[in-house]
C-alpha positions as CSV (number, residue, x, y, z in Angstrom):
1,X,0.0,0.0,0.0
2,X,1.5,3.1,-0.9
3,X,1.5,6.2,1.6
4,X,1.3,9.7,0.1
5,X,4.6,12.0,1.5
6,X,3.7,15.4,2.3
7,X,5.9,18.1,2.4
8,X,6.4,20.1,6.1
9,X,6.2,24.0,5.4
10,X,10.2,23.9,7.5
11,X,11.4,22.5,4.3
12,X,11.3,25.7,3.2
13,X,13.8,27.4,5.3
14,X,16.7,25.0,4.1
15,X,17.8,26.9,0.6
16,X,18.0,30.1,2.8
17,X,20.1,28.5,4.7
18,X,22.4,26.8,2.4
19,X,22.2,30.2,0.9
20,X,23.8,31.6,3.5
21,X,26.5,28.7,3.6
22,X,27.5,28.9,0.2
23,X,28.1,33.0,0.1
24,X,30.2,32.4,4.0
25,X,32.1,29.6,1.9
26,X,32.6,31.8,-1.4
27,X,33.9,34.6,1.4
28,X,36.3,32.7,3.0
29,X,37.7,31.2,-0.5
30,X,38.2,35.5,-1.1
31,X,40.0,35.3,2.3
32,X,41.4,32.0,3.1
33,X,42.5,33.0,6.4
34,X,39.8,35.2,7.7
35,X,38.9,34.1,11.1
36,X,35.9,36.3,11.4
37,X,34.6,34.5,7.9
38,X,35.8,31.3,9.3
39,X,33.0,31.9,12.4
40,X,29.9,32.7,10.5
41,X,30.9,30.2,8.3
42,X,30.7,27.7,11.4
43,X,27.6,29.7,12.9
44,X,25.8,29.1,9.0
45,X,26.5,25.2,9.6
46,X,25.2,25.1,13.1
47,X,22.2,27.0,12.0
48,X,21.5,24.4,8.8
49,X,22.1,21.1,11.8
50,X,19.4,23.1,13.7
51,X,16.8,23.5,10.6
52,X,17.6,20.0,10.0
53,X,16.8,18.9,13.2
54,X,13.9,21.1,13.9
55,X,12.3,19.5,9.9
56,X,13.2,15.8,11.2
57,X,11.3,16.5,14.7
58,X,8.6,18.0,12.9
59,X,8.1,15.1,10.8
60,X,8.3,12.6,13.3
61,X,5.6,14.6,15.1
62,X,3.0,14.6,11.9
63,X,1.1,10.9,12.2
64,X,0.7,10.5,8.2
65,X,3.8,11.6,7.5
66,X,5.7,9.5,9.7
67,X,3.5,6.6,8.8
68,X,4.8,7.5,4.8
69,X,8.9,7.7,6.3
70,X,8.1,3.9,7.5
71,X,6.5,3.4,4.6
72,X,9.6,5.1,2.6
73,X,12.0,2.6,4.6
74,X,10.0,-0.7,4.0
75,X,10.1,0.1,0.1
76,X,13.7,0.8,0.6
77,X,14.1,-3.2,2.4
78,X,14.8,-1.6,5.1
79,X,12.2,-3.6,7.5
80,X,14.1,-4.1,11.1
81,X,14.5,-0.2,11.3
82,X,10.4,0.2,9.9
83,X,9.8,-2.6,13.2
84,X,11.7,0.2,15.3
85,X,10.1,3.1,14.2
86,X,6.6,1.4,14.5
87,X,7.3,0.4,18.3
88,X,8.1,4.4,18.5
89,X,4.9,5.9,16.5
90,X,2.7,3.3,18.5
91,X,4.0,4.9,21.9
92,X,3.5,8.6,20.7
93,X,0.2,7.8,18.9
94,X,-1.2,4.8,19.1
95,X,-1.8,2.3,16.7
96,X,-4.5,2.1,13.9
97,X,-4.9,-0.6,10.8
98,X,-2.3,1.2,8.7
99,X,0.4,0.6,11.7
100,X,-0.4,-2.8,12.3
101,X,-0.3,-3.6,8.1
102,X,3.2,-1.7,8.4
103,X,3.9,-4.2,11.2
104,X,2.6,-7.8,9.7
105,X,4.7,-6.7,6.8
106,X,8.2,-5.8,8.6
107,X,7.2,-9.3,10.3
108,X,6.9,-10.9,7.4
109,X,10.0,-10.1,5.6
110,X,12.1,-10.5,8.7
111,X,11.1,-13.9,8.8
112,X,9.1,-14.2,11.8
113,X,6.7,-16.5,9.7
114,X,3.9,-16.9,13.2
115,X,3.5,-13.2,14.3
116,X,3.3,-11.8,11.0
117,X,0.2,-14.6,10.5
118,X,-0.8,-13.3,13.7
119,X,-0.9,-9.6,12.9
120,X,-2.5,-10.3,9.2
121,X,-5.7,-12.5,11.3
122,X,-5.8,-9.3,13.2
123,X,-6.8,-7.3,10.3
124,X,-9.3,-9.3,8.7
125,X,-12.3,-8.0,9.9
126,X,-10.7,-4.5,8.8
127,X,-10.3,-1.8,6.1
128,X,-7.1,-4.0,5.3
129,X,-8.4,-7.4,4.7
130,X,-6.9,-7.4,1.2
131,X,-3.7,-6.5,2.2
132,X,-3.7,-9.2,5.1
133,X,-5.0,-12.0,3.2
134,X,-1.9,-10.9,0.5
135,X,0.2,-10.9,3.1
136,X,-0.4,-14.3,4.1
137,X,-0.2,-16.0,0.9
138,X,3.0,-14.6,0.9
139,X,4.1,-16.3,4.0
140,X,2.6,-19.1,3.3
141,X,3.6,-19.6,-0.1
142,X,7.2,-18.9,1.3
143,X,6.8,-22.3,3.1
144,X,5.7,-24.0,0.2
145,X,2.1,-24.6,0.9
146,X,1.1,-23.1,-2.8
147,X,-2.9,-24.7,-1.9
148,X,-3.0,-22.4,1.1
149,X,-1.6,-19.6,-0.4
150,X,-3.8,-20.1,-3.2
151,X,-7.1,-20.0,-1.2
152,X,-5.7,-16.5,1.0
153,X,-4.7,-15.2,-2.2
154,X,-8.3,-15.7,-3.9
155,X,-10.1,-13.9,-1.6
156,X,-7.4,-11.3,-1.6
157,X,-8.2,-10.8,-5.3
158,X,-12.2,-10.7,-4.4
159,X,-11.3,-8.0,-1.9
160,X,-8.9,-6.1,-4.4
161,X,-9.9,-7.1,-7.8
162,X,-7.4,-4.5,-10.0
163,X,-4.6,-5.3,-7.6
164,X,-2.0,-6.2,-10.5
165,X,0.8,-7.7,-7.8
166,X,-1.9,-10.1,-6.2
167,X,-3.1,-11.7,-9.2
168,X,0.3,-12.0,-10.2
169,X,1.3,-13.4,-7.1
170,X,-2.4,-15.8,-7.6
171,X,-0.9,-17.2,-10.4
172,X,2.2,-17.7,-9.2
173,X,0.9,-19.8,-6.2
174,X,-1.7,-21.4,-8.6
175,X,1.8,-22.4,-10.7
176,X,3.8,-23.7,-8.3
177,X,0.8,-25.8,-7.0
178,X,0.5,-27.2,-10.4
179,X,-2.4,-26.0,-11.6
180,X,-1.1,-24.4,-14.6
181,X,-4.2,-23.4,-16.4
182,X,-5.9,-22.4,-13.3
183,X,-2.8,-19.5,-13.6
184,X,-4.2,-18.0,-16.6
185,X,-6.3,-15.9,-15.6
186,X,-4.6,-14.4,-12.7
187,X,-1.3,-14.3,-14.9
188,X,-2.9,-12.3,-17.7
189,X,-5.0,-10.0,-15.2
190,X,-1.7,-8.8,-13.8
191,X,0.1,-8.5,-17.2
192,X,-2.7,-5.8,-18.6
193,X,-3.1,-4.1,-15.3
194,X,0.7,-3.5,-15.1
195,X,2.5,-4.2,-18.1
196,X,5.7,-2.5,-17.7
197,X,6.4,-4.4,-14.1
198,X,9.3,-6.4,-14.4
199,X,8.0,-9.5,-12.0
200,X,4.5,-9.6,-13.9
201,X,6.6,-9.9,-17.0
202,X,8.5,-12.4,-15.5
203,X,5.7,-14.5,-13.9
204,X,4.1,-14.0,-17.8
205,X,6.8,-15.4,-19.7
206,X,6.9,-18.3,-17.2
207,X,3.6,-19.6,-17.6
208,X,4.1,-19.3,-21.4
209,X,6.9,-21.6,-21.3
210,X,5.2,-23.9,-19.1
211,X,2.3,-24.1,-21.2
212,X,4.4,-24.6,-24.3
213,X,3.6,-21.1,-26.0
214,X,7.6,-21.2,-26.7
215,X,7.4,-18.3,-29.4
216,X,4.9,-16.2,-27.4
217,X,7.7,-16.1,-24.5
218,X,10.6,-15.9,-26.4
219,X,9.0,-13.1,-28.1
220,X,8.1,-11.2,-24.6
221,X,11.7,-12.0,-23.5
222,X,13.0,-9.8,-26.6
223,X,11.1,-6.9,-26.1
224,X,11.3,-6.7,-22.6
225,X,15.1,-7.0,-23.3
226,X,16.1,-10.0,-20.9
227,X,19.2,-10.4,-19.9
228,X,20.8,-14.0,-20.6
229,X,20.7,-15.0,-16.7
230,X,17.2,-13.6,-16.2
231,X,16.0,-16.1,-19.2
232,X,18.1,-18.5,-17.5
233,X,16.2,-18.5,-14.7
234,X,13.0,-18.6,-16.0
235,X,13.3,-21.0,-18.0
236,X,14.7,-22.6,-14.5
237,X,11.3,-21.8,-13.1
238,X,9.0,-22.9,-16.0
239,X,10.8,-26.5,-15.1
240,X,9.4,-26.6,-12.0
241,X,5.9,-25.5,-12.8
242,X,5.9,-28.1,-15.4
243,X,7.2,-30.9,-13.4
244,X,4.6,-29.4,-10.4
245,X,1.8,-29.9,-13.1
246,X,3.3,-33.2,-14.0
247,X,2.7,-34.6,-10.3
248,X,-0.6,-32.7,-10.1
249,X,-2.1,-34.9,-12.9
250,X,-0.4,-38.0,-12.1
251,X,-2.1,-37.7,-8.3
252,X,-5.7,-36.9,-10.1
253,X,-6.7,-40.1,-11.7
254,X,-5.2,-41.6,-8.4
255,X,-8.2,-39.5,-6.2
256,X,-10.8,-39.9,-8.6
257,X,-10.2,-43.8,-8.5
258,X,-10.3,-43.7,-5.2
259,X,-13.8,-41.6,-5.1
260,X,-15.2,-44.1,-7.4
261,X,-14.0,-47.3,-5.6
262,X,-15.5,-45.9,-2.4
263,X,-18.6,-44.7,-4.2
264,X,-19.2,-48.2,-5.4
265,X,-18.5,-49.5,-2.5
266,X,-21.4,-47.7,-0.6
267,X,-24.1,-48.1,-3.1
268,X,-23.4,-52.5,-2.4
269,X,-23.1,-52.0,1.1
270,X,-26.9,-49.8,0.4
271,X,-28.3,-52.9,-1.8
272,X,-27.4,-55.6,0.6
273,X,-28.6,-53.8,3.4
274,X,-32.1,-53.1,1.6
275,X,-32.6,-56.9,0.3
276,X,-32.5,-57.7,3.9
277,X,-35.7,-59.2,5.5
């Protein structure tokens, strides 16, 4: 989710102030060893520290725009310092849904797999359902159970239907679960809602290769001008989707065998018990 930065009105006192620096520097380059240019030179850098300092506290003291600054740092991977800076803005301010998606996420990506499920139940019966229900299938698709993920990501795509990075990530799970034309849809949703997104490409030119549309991928690969190890590694992970869709339809007849031996079985235990006096 992205967080709109506003600008604080103190940001407008800093060119004044590196104004000031620049004309003490050019004065002191006039008289190298002025002492007197030397001191308002130091007094102009003092004064700049104290603007700085002054626009940081200010920031820190607006909620939404020290909700964007985490935000900033997540997008930045910087998610142990974001877990920080939440702990502080939930002491000034308290928390709301936006902090605690801010948190489930910096839990997530730290690798503390339970509390960031945790958090994400939390803020289901919220105004971030979506992004929780994402969330989770991104956990647990991370620990490889693709049919979970695939169910949390569903409804995530019910909640936020035009949200390009969950259908791609839908069809991703969907993939790796081995349900390869299951993916379609998802795959293609995210490739016209955000066709200049590198991973959507990506995911795109996977399931082509998996589904044999060689040329079709090939062709994507050139105009999005792969680089060789890129294709190498797609071509990597089209293997696996195809070898996951392999064992998918291999264990199908297997289940619908079984469904059928068990369904004859209780329609003879039903006539034997009804042609008893």
């Amino acid at each position: 989710m992205a967080i709109s930065m506003t600008r604080h009105p103190v940001a407008a006192t800093r060119p004044v102030a590196l104004a000031l620096m620049l004309t003490l520097l050019g004065g002191c380059a006039n008289v190298p060893n002025n002492a007197d240019a030397m001191a308002r030179q130091a007094d102009a850098q003092i004064e700049l520290a104290r603007l700085q300092e002054k626009e940081a506290r200010a920031e820190y003291n607006d909620q939404n725009v020290y909700l964007g600054l985490i935000g900033k740092m997540q997008s930045e991977g910087m998610y142990y310092a974001s877990l920080a800076h939440i702990d502080a803005f939930q002491q000034r301010f308290g928390s709301n849904t936006a902090l605690q998606a801010l948190r489930a996420d910096a839990l997530r990506e730290t690798g503390q797999d339970d509390l960031a499920l945790q958090a994400y139940r939390e803020l289901l019966g919220t105004d971030r359902a979506a992004r929780a229900r994402h969330g989770m299938g991104l956990v647990l698709g991370r620990q490889g159970d693709f049919a979970q993920a695939a169910s949390e990501l569903r409804q995530a795509t019910a909640l936020d239907p035009v949200n390009a990075q969950v259908a791609n990530d839908l069809g991703y799970a969907l993939m790796r679960g081995g349900a390869l034309q299951e993916a379609r849809v998802p795959v293609m949703q995210a490739l016209e809602l955000d066709a200049n997104n590198p991973r959507v490409i990506s995911n795109a030119v996977v399931w082509m290769l998996a589904s044999g549309k060689r040329n079709e991928a090939n062709a994507m690969m050139q105009r999005a001008a792969m680089p060789e190890p890129t294709r190498a590694a797609i071509r990597k992970e089209a293997d696996r989707v195809i070898k996951a869709a392999q064992m998918r339809d291999k264990a199908t007849p297997r289940t619908s065998a079984n469904q059928n031996r068990n369904t004859a079985a209780t329609q003879a235990v039903a006539l034997n018990a009804g042609g008893r006096p």
